[in-house]
C-alpha positions, -999 to +999 in steps of 0.1 A: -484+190-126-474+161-105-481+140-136-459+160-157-429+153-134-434+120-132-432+117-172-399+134-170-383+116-146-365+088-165-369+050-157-346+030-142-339+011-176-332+049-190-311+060-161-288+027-165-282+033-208-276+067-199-254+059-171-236+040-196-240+063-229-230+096-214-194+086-203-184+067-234-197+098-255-176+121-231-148+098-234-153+098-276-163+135-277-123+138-257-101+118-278-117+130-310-130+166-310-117+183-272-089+186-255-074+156-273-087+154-311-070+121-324-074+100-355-097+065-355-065+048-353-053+062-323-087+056-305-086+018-316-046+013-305-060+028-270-085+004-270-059-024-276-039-006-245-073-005-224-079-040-232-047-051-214-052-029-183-088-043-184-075-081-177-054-069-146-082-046-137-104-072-132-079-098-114-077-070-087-116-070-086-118-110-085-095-109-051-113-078-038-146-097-043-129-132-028-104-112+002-121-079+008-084-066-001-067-049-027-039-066-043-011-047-053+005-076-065-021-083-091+002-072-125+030-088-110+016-117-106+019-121-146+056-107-148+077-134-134+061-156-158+059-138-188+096-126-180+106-165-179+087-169-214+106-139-230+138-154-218+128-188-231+115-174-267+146-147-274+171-157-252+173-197-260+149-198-293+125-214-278+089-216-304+068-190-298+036-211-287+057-234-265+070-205-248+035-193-243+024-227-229+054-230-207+043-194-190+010-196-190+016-234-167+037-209-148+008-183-140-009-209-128+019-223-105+026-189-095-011-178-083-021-217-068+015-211-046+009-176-036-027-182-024-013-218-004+016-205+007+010-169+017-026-161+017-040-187+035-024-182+063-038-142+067-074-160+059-085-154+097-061-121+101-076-084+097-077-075+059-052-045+063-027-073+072-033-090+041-034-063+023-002-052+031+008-087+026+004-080-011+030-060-011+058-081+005+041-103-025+043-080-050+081-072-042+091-110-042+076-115-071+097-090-081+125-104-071+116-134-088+117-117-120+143-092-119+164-128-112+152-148-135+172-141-164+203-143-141+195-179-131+182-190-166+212-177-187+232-154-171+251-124-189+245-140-223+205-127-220+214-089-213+193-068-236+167-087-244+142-060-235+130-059-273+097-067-283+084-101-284+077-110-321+050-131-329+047-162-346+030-148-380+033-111-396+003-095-408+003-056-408-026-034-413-033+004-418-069+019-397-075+050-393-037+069-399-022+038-375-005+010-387-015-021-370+008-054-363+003-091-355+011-080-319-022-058-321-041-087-336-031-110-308-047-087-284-079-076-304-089-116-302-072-132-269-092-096-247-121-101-260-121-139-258-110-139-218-139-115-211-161-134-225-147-167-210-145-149-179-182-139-181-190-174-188-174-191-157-188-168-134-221-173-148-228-205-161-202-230-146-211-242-108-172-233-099-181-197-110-216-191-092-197-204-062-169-182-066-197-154-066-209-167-031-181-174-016-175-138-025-207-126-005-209-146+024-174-166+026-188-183+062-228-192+049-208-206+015-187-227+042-215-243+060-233-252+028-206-272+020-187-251-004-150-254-003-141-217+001-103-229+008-102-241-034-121-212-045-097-190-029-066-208-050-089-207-080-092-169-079-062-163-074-054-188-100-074-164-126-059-136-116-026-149-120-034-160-154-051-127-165-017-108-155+002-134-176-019-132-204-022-087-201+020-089-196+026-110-220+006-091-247+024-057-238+055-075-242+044-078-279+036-040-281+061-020-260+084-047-246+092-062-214+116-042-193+142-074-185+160-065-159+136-037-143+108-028-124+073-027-153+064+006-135+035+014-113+016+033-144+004+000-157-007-011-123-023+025-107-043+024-142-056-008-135-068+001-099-082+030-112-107+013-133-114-007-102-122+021-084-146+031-109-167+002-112-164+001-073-145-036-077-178-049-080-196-043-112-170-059-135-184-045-170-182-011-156-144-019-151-137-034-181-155-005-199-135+019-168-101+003-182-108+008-217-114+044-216-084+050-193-063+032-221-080+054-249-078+088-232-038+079-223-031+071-262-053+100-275-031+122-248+000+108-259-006+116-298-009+152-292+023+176-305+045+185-275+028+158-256+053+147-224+048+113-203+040+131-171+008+147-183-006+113-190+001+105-153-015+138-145-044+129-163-046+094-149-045+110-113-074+138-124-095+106-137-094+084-101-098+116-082-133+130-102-140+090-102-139+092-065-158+127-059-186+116-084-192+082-069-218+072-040-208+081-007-204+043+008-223+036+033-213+032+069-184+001+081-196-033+073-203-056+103-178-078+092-147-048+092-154-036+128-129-038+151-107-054+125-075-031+135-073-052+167-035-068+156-022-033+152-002-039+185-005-008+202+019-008+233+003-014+263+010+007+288+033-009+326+010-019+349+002+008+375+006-017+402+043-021+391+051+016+370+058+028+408+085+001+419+123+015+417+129-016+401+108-007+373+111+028+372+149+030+376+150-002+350+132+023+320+148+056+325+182+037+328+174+022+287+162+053+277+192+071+292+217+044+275+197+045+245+203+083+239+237+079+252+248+054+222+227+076+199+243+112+208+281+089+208+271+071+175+293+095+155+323+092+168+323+055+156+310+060+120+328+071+084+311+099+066+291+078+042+278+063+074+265+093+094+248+104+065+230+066+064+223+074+103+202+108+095+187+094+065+171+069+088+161+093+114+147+116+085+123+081+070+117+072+107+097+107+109+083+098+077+075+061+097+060+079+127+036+101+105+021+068+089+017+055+128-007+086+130-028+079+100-025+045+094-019+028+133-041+057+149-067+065+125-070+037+100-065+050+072-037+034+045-018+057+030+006+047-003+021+079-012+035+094+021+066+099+004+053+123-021+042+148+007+078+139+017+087+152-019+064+185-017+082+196+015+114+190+001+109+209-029+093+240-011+118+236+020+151+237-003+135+267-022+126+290+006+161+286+018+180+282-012+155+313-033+145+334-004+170+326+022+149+317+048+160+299+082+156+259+080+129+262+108+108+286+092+108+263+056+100+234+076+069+252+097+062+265+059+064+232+042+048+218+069+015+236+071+014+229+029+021+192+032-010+197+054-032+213+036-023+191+002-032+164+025-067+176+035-074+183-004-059+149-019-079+130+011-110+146+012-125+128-017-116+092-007-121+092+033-155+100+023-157+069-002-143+050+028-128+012+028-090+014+008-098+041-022-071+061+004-043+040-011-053+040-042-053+081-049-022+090-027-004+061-046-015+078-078-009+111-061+028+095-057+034+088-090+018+124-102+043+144-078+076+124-092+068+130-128+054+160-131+053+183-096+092+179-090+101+180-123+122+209-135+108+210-169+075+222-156+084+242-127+117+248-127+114+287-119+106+278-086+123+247-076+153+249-060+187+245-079+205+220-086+227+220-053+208+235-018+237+246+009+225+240+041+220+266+061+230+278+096+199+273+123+190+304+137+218+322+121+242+305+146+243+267+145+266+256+120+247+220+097+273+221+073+296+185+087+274+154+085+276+149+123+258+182+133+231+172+110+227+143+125+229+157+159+200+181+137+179+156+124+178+133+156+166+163+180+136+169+152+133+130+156+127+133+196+101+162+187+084+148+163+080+115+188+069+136+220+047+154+195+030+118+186+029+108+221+009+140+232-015+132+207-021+094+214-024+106+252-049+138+242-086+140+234-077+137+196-054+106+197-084+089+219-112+097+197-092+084+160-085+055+179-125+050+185-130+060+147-101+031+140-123+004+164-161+012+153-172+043+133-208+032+140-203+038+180-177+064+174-210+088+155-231+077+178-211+097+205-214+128+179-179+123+162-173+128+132-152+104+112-147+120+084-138+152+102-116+132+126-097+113+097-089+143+078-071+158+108-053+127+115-040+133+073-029+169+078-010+159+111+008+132+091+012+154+062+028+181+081+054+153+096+058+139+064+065+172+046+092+182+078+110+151+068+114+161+036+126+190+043+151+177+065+161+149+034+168+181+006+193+199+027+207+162+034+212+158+003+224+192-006+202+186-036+162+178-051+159+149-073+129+126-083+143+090-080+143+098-032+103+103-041+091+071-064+062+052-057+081+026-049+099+043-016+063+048-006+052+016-001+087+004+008+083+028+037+048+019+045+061-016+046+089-006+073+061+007+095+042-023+093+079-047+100+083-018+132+046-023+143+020-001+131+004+010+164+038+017+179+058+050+179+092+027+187+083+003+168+082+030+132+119+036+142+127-001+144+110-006+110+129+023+092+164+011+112+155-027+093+145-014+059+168+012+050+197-007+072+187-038+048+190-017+013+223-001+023+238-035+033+222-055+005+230-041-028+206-045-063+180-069-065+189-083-028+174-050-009+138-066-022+144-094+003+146-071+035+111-055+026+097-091+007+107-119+024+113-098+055+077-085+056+060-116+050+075-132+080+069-105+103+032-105+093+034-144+101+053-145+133+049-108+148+012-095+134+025-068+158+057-057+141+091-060+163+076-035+188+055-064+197+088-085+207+104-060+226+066-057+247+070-095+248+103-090+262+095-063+283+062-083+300+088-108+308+107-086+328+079-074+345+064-106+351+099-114+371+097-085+391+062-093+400+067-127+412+097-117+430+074-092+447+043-112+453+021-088+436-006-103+414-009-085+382-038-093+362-028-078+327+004-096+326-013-130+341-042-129+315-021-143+281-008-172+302-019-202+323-016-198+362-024-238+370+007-263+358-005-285+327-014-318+348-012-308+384-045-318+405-067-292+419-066-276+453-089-293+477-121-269+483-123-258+522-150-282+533-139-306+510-131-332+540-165-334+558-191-357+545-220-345+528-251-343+548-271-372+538-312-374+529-321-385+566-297-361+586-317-334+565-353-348+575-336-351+609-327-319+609 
């Protein structure tokens, strides 16, 4: 009987060509017979599209293998580029293969001065800085290209957003489809960068070093490898492989001149690197082309509407992630890597009790809320308004110090929650006339429990897979949850009235929502506080530091990260809330992707361990996109980020601590009172001065025959 089993238990060779067979026959058996039957054509064209997702897929593994990070500037590392060849090649006539040359020299510029520039110097900081580094990158580069046809040529290059025509014509018919040169350029330059890819990584010494420097970046070092050049190298690749993926779409569907390519392109790519795990790079490439053939087989079908391939996209990454192999606990080298959060020490108990100190605090905090509750009285209307949107984000800010400063886990679609509690808010009181506190307790508890549901899958994976499904979950809840051609019986309507509180307190002017918005503000922050200071807030923080030690005391981490996503769920899905009734109307636009990391970025400029410090952050970055109009509000939350990472790891909270140590430094000085915790970052000797004597260091030592005398 024993035998028996053992004969049906497949091998190990078995179980890895079925591993292999059984998804590409699910994903065959789906775009040709159920749910999506499509023609040969439309399968090969979605190969074509898969192909191009495959080459940014694998860029993002190359850097995840080299920085332990995800970069989520990995397709726009290819667009400012590619946007400068378009320009060249339409807008000036340049010839096709000399525009090619001239962008694919700039790739290569563009990765080599990214990796010398900017990620070097994050090469000894915690990988969720650099991580969040790459997107003040990604939004640069941005910049870079939404400018470039300004500084190349001006007005005289405005719609040039047409597809890029290649050099020869040659058109053939498979399968129902008809097929260009375009699609013939990318059925021989895919294949042929896979393959050289799989060739330098395998057979060159470059590549078999870029594979241990990968592993063990610090053994690589001492055995002489120069980990600083492989470093530029991969990001070199990666830089190239965006070009080359860009460049090719450009051929197909266009590139967008003068906006944003979209976060589809890139959340498919990271998809496919979630499902090879970023490691196993044919499983990604394979990953990528499936993703491409299911979203063209899903597109074909009659009645078919854009947000249902987004839908589908999200359903993919999210069965990717409950179907994968539970990872394993935190690697040795990721403990304690939160340690530049910059949580706010606390003052000193030998100085909290001074009146000096004590009177110094409450008298801020007093002038603080003074200027706040008078702030209205010297503002227009259009400026009030600016003043509760910011207090409305800065909730949104103090909910990502929860997960992401308190917990540890990254969250890139906070905003969406932020969408789901508008929508549900502005219909309970718009539909059902409910009172604004009950829809926000309401939406609240469902931002909550949506949380728990959408996390659930990817704590459990651990590492950054977080990111990558609320990011998707973003981009699902724009398209298709707020949209009115899905679910517009119960969305609110077009205009929401804001309603009296309680029956008796009058929102309707823009200063007694503020006055509103603010006092939910102050909750929401003593809310925080008593968490940091309870039982909960102490053991996420020990999840945060060292899972391994955090179990070992019988806590669980999943358990304990989960709670810390409903609590910021629930504060995200208040905010919203608060922002429809703002508004006096739901839209999609407020709830992009894009506003999600923007606001994750704020947190990080504010300091991510700091409750202030979220407020600071939302002040700066939505301060900086009212001031600085178009293309210029990518500079506050680029170029603004980068060099907070650089100078404050700590955010501006950190400043104000640095500011705030000083003061208390004074005040112990001028009291005599030795304070260790403010003495411990600086020298106590002067640089140069000579040593105090020792006591007995005056008399003579006793010498041998004194000591026999003795």
């Amino acid at each position: 009987m024993n035998t028996l089993a053992l004969r049906l238990v497949p091998s190990a060779s078995a179980r890895r060509i079925l591993s292999w067979a059984i998804p590409v026959a699910a994903v065959v058996f789906a775009a040709t017979v159920y749910p999506f039957p499509s023609p040969l054509g439309v399968v090969l064209n979605g190969m074509l599209v898969g192909g191009r997702i495959a080459l940014i897929a694998l860029g993002i593994a190359l850097v995840y293998r080299s920085n332990r990070v995800i970069n989520f500037a990995a397709a726009d590392l290819g667009v400012a580029p590619a946007t400068l060849m378009v320009v060249l090649v339409l807008g000036f006539s340049w010839n096709y293969w000399l525009g090619v040359g001239v962008g694919l020299t700039g790739a290569i510029l563009v990765g080599a001065l990214v990796e010398m520039l900017i990620v070097r110097r994050f090469r000894k900081s915690p990988r969720l800085i650099l991580t969040v580094a790459t997107i003040g990158i990604s939004q640069l580069l941005l910049f870079v290209a939404l400018s470039i046809p300004g500084w190349v040529g001006g007005d005289t290059l405005a719609g040039l957003g047409q597809r890029l025509s290649p050099p020869f014509t040659l058109n053939w018919t498979f399968g129902g489809i008809i097929f260009n040169s375009n699609d013939i350029l990318t059925l021989c330059a895919v294949p042929a960068c896979l393959i050289a890819l799989t060739l330098f990584l395998t057979r060159s010494q470059t590549g078999i070093a870029v594979r241990a420097a990968a592993e063990r970046s610090e053994r690589a070092s001492m055995l002489g490898i120069p980990v600083g050049r492989i470093q530029t190298i991969v990001w070199v690749i990666a830089s190239t492989l965006a070009f080359i993926a860009v460049f090719l779409r450009a051929g197909t569907v266009g590139l967008p001149i003068g906006q944003a390519l979209g976060p589809a392109f890139l959340i498919q790519a990271i998809g496919a690197a979630v499902i090879g795990s970023f490691e196993r790079f044919p499983t990604i490439a394979a990953a990528a082309i499936g993703i491409g053939i299911l979203d063209q087989a899903n597109t074909f079908q009659p009645g078919n509407r854009p947000a249902f391939n987004d839908v589908a996209l999200f359903l993919i990454v999210l069965i990717a992630l409950l179907l994968a192999k539970r990872a394993s606990s935190t690697r040795a080298g990721d403990v304690s890597s939160w340690r530049a959060v910059g949580e706010v020490r606390r003052v000193p108990p030998e100085l909290s009790h001074l009146p000096e100190v004590r009177y110094a605090f409450i008298g801020l905090g007093v002038a603080l809320l003074g200027a706040l509750v008078a702030l209205p009285a010297f503002l227009s209307e259009s400026k009030i308004g600016l003043a509760s949107v910011i207090a409305i984000f800065s909730i949104v800010a103090l909910s990502l110090v929860v997960l992401t400063g308190w917990a540890g886990q990254v969250s890139l679609g906070q905003v969406a929650f932020m969408g789901i509690g508008a929508a549900i808010g502005g219909a309970l009181t718009a539909n059902e006339g409910l009172d604004i506190s009950l829809a926000m307790l309401i939406a609240g508890l469902v931002g909550a429990a949506i949380a728990v549901v959408i996390g659930y899958p990817a704590i459990r994976r651990r590492g950054l897979t977080l990111a990558v499904i609320t990011l998707a979950f973003a981009l699902v809840t724009q398209s298709y949850l707020l949209n009115r051609e899905f679910f517009g019986g119960w969305l609110p309507d077009s205009r929401i009235e804001r309603p009296d509180l309680f029956g008796v307190i009058s929102l309707q002017s823009e200063s007694s929502f503020y006055y509103f918005s603010l006092v939910v503000l102050i909750l929401t922050m003593l809310g925080a506080r008593g968490i940091r200071n309870s039982r909960t807030g102490r053991t996420l923080v020990a999840v945060r530091e060292n899972e391994n030690a955090a179990r070992s005391y019988g806590i669980n981490s999943v358990r304990a990260a989960l709670a810390a996503f409903a609590i910021s769920g629930f504060m995200a899905a208040v905010a919203g809330v608060l922002f429809v009734h703002q508004q006096n109307g739901l839209g999609t636009a407020p709830y992009a992707p894009a506003e999600s990391l923007t606001t994750f970025s704020s947190v990080v400029i504010g300091g991510m361990g700091s409750l202030p410090g979220a407020v600071l952050g939302a002040v700066y970055q939505r301060g900086g996109q009212y001031f600085l109009h178009g293309n210029w509000g990518l500079i506050t939350s680029s170029v603004g980020l980068l060099a907070i990472l650089l100078i404050l790891p700590g955010g501006l909270a950190a400043g104000l601590v640095r500011l705030r140590d000083a003061y208390l430094r004074w005040v112990a000085d001028r009291r005599g009172i030795v304070v260790p915790s403010l003495l411990a970052d600086r020298r106590v000797e002067t640089e140069g001065a000579e040593p105090e004597p020792l006591p007995d260091a005056g008399r003579p030592l006793p010498t041998a025959k004194a000591e026999v005398g003795s």
